[in-house]
N, C-alpha and C positions, 0 to 999 in steps of 0.2 A: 392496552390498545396501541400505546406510541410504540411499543417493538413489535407489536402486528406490521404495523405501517411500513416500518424500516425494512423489516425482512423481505415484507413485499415489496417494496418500493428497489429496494438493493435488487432483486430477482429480476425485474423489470427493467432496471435503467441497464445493467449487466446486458442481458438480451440484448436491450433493442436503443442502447443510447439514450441519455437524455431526452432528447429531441422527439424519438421514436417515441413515449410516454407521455399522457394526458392524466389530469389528477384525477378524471374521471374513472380512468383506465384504475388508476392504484387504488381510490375507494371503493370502484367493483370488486377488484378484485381480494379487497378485504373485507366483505360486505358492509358496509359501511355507506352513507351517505358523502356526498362531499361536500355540506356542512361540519358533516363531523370530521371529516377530515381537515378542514380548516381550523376547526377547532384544537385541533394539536400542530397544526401549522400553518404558518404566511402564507405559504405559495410553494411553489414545484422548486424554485432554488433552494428554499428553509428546509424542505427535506433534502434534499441530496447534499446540502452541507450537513443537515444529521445525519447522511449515508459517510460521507467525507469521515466526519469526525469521528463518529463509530468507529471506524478502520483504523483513521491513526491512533486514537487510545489502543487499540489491539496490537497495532505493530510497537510503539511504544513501549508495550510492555512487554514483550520481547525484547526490545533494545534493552530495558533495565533490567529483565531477565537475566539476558546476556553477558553483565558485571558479574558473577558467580559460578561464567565456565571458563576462567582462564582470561588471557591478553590476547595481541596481535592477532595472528593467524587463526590460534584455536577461538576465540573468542567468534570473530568474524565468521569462521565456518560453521561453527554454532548457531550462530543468529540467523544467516543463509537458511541453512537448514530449517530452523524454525521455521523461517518465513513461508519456506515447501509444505512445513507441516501445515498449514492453515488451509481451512476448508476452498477449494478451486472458487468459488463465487467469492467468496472473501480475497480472496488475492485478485482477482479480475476486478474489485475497486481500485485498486492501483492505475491500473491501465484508465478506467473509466475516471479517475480523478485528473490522470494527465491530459485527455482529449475534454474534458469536458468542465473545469477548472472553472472555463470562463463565465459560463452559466452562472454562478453566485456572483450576489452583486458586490460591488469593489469595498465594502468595508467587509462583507465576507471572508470575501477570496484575498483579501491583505493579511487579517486574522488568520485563517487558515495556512499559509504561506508561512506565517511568522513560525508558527505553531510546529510545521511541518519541519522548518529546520531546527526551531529549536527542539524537537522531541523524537528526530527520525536523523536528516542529512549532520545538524550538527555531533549527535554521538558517534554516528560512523566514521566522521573525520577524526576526531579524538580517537577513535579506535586507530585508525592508521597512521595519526601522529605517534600516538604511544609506541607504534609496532615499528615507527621507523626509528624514533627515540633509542628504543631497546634494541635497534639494528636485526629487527628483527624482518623489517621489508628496507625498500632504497628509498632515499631520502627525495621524495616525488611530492609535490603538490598534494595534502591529503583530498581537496573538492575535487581533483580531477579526476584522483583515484577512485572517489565513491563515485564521480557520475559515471566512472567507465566501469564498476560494477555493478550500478543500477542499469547501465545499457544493455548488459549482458543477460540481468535478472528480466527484462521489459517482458522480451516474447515469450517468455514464460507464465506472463498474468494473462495468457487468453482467459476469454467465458467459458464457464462449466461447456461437458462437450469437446472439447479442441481436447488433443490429444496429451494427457497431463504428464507434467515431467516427473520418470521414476527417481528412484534412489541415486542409480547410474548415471543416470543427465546430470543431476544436482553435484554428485560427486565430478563427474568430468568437465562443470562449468566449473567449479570451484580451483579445479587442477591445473587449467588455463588460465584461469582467474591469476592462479599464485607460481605458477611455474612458465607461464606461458605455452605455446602450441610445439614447439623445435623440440626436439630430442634431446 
């Protein structure tokens, strides 16, 4: 029943925001009472921090995936990749964890935070230290470099629906990513 919940509840906040969802809404829509829904959770933040958490265990294990295709560049284009590979609702968590973060209450969203760079932002830095270590990219601030290719990856995590990136996006974002736009 609690990955009833989730699936629902992820389907729902993706739509229509946080805000946009009543717990009433996610029990109907799981037939379910919203007693019983309570029963597997506190409130409307305790699920979408289980929508939150869900997501980064997934991406995460991608990230630890990703120690087993190589270093620097190949590694990173791997992990990108993967990240494509992941069902369009599931990647529109991303988007809906960055707008909607605040929503969980502050020992939540502090946990989560912690959580997020230790098992997401902190590997990708490590990846780009190592790639610069090995001279294999320039010797640039690794956070800067991962935010500037989480910036690039954002409008990519629209809601199911929006027009999803093919093979060819992913590969021409990544191309920019590591070569830049100039000829």
């Amino acid at each position: 029943m609690r990955d009833r919940i989730l699936t629902t509840a992820t389907a729902l906040f993706v739509e229509r925001g946080y805000e946009g969802v009543a717990m009433r809404e996610i029990a109907e829509a799981c037939g379910i009472t919203k007693a019983a829904l309570y029963y597997h959770f506190d409130g409307k933040a305790d699920v979408l921090n289980a929508v939150f958490r869900g997501y980064l265990a997934e991406i995460a294990a991608v990230v630890e995936a990703s120690a087993s295709h190589g270093a620097g560049r190949r590694r990173l284009r791997w992990l990108v990749e993967q990240l494509f590979a992941l069902p369009p609702q599931n990647r529109a968590i991303m988007r809906l964890a960055m707008h909607d973060v605040d929503q969980l209450d502050p020992d939540q969203r502090a946990s989560f935070a912690a959580d997020y760079r230790a098992t997401f932002i902190g590997p990708l830095q490590d990846i780009v230290a190592e790639g610069a270590a090995a001279g294999e990219f320039k010797q640039l601030d690794p956070s800067v470099v991962v935010w500037l290719l989480l910036g690039m990856l954002y409008p990519f995590f629209a809601p199911p629906g929006a027009r999803p990136p093919g093979d060819a996006d992913v590969a021409d974002l990544l191309d920019v990513f590591f070569t830049g736009l100039c000829p």
